[in-house]
C-alpha positions in Angstrom: 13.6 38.7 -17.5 10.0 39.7 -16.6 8.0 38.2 -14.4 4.6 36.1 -15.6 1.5 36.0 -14.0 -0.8 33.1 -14.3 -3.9 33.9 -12.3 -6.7 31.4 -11.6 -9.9 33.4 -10.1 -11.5 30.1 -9.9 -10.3 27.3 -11.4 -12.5 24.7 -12.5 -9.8 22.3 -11.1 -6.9 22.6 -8.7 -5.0 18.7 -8.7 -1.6 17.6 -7.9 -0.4 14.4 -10.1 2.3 12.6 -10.1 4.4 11.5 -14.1 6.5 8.2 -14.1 7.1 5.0 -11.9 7.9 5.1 -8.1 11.7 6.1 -7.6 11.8 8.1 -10.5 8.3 10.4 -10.2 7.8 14.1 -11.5 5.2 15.5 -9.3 2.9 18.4 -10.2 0.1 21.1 -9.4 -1.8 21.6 -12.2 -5.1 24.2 -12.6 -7.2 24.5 -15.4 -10.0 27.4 -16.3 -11.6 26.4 -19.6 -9.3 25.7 -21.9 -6.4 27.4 -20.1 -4.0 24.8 -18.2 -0.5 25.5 -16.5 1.3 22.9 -14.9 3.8 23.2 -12.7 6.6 21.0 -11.0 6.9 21.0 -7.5 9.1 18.8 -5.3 7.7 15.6 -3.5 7.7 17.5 0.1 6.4 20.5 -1.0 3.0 18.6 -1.9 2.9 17.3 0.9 3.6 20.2 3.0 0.8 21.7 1.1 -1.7 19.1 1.8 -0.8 19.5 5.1 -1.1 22.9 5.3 -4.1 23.3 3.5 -5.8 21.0 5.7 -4.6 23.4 8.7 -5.7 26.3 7.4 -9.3 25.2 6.3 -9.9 23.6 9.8 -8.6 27.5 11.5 -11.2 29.2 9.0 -13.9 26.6 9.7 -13.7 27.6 13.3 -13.7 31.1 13.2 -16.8 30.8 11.0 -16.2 30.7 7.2 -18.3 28.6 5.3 -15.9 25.7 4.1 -16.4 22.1 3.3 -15.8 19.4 6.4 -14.0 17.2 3.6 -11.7 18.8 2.0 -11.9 18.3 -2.1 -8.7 16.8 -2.9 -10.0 14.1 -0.1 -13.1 12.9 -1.9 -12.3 11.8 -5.2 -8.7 10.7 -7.1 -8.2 13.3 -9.9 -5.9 12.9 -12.9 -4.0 15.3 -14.7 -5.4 17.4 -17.1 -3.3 16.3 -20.1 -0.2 14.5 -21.2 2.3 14.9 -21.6 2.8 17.6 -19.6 4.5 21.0 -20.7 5.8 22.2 -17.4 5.4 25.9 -17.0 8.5 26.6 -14.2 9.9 24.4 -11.4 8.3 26.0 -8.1 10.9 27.2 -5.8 8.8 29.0 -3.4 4.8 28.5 -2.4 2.7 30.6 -0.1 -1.1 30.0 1.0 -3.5 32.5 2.5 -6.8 33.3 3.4 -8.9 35.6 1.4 -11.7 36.1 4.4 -13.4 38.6 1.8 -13.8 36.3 -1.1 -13.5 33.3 1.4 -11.3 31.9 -0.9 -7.4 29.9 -0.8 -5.2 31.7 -2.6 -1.8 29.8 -3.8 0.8 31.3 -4.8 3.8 29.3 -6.7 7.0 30.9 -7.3 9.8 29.7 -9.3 
């Protein structure tokens, strides 16, 4: 099967949502440029590990200089999902982060 590629230069939004009642949730990352929307499902501790780490890696690039916010977005404001219902695009299976120091930019990477 080949592989797909959904690239997001910058997206006008980057949010994580959750679908359904407590017990029984479907959580999601979800980016949007324009009228282009993937969605994707990822597992209740792998948002949260990526909250964490996000936080972590914007404090390290704060300190060595980059120009990043002191709040981070996702802090400032509760975002909703694009649209419903949701088309899922793959279950993640694997997610990395990293710093791009030339474009000073968070790259995410989601894997299924």
């Amino acid at each position: 099967m080949a592989r797909r590629v959904y690239n997001f230069e910058n997206p006008d939004r980057f949010v994580a949502g959750t679908v359904g009642q407590p017990g029984s949730r479907t959580f999601y990352l979800q980016a949007r440029d324009g009228s282009r929307i993937v969605s994707v499902v990822v597992e209740k501790v792998q948002l949260a590990l990526l909250a964490e780490r996000l936080t972590q890696l914007l404090t390290e690039v704060r300190e060595r200089g980059a120009n990043v916010p002191r709040k981070p977005p996702w802090r400032t404001s509760i975002r909703r999902l694009w649209t419903k219902p949701l088309n899922e695009t793959f279950r993640v299976g694997t997610m990395a982060i990293v710093w791009d120091g030339d474009e000073e930019s968070i790259v995410v990477e989601a894997r299924a």
